[in-house]
PAKE-167347 format. One record per residue (C-alpha): residue number from 1; chain; x, y, z. Coordinates in nm, 2 decimals. Example, Ala and Ser with C-alpha at 12.3 -4.5 7.8 and 13.67 -1.06 7.14 Angstrom:
# residues 2
REC  1  A  1.23  -0.45  0.78 .
REC  2  A  1.37  -0.11  0.71 .
//
This chain:
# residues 148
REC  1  A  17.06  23.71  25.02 .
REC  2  A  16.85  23.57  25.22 .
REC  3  A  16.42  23.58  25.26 .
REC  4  A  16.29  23.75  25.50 .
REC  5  A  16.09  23.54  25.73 .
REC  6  A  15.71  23.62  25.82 .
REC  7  A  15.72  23.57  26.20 .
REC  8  A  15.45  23.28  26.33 .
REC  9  A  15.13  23.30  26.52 .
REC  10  A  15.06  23.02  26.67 .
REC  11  A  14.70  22.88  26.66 .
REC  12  A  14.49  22.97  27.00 .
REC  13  A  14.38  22.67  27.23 .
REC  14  A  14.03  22.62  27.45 .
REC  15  A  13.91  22.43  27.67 .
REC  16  A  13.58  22.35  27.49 .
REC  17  A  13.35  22.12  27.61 .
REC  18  A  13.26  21.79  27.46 .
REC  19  A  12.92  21.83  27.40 .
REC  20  A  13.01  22.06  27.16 .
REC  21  A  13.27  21.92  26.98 .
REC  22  A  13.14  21.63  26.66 .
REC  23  A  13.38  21.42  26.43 .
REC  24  A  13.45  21.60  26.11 .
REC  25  A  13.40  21.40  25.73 .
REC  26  A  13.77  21.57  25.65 .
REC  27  A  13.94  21.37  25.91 .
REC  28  A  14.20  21.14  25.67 .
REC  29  A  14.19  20.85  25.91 .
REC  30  A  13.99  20.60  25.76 .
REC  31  A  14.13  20.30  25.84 .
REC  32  A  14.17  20.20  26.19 .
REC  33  A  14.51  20.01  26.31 .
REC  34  A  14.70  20.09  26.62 .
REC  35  A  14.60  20.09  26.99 .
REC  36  A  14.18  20.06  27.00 .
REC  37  A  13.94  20.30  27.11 .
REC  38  A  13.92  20.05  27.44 .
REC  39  A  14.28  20.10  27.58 .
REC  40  A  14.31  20.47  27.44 .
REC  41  A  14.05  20.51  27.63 .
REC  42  A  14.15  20.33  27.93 .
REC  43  A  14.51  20.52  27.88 .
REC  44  A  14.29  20.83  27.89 .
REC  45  A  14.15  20.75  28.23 .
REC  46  A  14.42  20.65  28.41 .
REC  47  A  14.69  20.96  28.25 .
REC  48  A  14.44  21.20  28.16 .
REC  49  A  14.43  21.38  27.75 .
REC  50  A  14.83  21.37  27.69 .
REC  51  A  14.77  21.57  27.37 .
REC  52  A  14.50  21.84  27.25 .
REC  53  A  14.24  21.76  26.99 .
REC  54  A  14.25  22.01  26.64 .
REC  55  A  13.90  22.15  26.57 .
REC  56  A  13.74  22.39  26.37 .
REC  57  A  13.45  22.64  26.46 .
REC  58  A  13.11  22.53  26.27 .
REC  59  A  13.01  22.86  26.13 .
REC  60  A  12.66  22.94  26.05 .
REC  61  A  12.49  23.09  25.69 .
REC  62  A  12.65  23.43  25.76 .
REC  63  A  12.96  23.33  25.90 .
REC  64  A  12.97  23.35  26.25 .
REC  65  A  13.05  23.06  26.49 .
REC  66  A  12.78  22.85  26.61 .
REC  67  A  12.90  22.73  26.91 .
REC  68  A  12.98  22.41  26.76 .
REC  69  A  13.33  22.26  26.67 .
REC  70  A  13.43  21.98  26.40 .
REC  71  A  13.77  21.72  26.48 .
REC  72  A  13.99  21.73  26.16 .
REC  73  A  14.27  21.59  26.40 .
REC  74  A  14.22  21.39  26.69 .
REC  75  A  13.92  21.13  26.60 .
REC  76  A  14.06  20.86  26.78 .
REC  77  A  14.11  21.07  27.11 .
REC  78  A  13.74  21.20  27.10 .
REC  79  A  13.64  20.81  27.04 .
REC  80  A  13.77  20.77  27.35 .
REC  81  A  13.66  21.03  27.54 .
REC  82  A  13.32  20.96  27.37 .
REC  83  A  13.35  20.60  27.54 .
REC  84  A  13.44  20.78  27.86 .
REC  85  A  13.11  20.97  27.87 .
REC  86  A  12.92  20.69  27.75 .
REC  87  A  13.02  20.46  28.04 .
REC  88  A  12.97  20.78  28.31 .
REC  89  A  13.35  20.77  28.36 .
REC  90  A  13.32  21.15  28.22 .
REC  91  A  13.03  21.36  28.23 .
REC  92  A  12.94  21.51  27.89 .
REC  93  A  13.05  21.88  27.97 .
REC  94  A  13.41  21.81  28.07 .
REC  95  A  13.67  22.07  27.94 .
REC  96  A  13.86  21.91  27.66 .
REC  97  A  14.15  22.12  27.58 .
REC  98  A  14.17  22.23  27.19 .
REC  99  A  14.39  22.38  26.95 .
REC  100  A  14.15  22.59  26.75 .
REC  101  A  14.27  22.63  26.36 .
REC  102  A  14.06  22.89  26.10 .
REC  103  A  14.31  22.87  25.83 .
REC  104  A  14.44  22.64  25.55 .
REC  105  A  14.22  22.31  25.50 .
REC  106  A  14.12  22.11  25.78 .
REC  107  A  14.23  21.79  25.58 .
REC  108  A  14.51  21.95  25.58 .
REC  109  A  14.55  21.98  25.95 .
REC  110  A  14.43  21.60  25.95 .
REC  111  A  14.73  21.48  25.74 .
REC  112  A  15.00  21.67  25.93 .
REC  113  A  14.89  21.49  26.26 .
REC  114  A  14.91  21.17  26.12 .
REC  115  A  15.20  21.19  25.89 .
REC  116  A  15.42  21.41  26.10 .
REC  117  A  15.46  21.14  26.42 .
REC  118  A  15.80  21.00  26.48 .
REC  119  A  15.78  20.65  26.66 .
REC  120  A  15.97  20.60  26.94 .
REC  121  A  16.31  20.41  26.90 .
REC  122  A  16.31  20.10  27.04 .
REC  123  A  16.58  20.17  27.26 .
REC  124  A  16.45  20.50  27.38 .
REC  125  A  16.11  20.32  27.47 .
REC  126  A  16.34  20.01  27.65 .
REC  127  A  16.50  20.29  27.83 .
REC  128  A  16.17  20.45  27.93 .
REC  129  A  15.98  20.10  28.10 .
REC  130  A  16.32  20.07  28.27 .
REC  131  A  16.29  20.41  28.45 .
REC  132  A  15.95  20.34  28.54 .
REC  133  A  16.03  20.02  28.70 .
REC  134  A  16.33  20.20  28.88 .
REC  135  A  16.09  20.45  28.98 .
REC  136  A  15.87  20.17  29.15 .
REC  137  A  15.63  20.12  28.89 .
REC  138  A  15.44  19.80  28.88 .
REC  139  A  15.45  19.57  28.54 .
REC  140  A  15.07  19.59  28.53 .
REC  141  A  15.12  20.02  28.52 .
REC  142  A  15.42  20.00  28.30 .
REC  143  A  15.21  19.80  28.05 .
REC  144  A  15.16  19.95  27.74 .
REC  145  A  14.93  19.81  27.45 .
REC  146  A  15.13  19.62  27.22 .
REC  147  A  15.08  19.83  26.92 .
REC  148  A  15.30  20.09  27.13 .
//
């Protein structure tokens, strides 16, 4: 027989802005390889956020939230966005959609984002640059950084 199965609740999401939002210390990343901050950042501005940042309400001495929210998941987007702000591209309150997590560890949540991607098959991403081309996209659009 069987387990019965606990049904899932999914985690809420917010559009919190990014003022209020600070790199957490239980973030896994450490070492940086992939596309830089630079061309996420420039991906960012010309596609928008493709993918919420993970945080975690900063709660004060009693417990209650403070307003505030740590990144376990999503460093490198908030980099970017960071970069965004810095060069006036963004103003410093933008919205920045968030999946808001209270349970289980945040390095935890940290791990799972980095060691749960799949990379794209090669074939799958040919397949993709040819529909953009077919689709009347310039080579300087369909350009991706090379770490892609």
């Amino acid at each position: 027989m069987r387990p019965t199965q606990q049904k899932i609740t999914l985690s809420a999401s917010r559009d919190i802005p990014f003022n209020k939002l600070m790199l957490s210390q239980s973030n896994v990343r450490h070492v940086k390889a992939g596309v830089s901050i630079e061309e996420l950042a420039e991906d960012i501005a010309r596609r928008t956020l493709l993918s919420s940042i993970t945080v975690r309400p900063v709660l004060d001495e009693n417990g209650a939230e403070t307003g505030m929210y740590t990144i376990p998941a999503g460093g490198r987007r908030f980099r970017a966005l960071e970069l965004l702000v810095k060069q006036k591209r963004m103003n410093k309150t933008a919205l920045v959609p968030c999946i808001v997590r209270t349970d289980g560890l945040a390095e935890e949540d940290s791990l799972a984002e980095n060691v749960q991607r799949a990379p794209l098959h090669p074939l799958d991403q040919f397949r993709a640059f040819q529909a953009m081309r077919e689709k009347g996209r310039t080579e300087e659009e369909r350009a991706m950084p090379k770490s892609w």
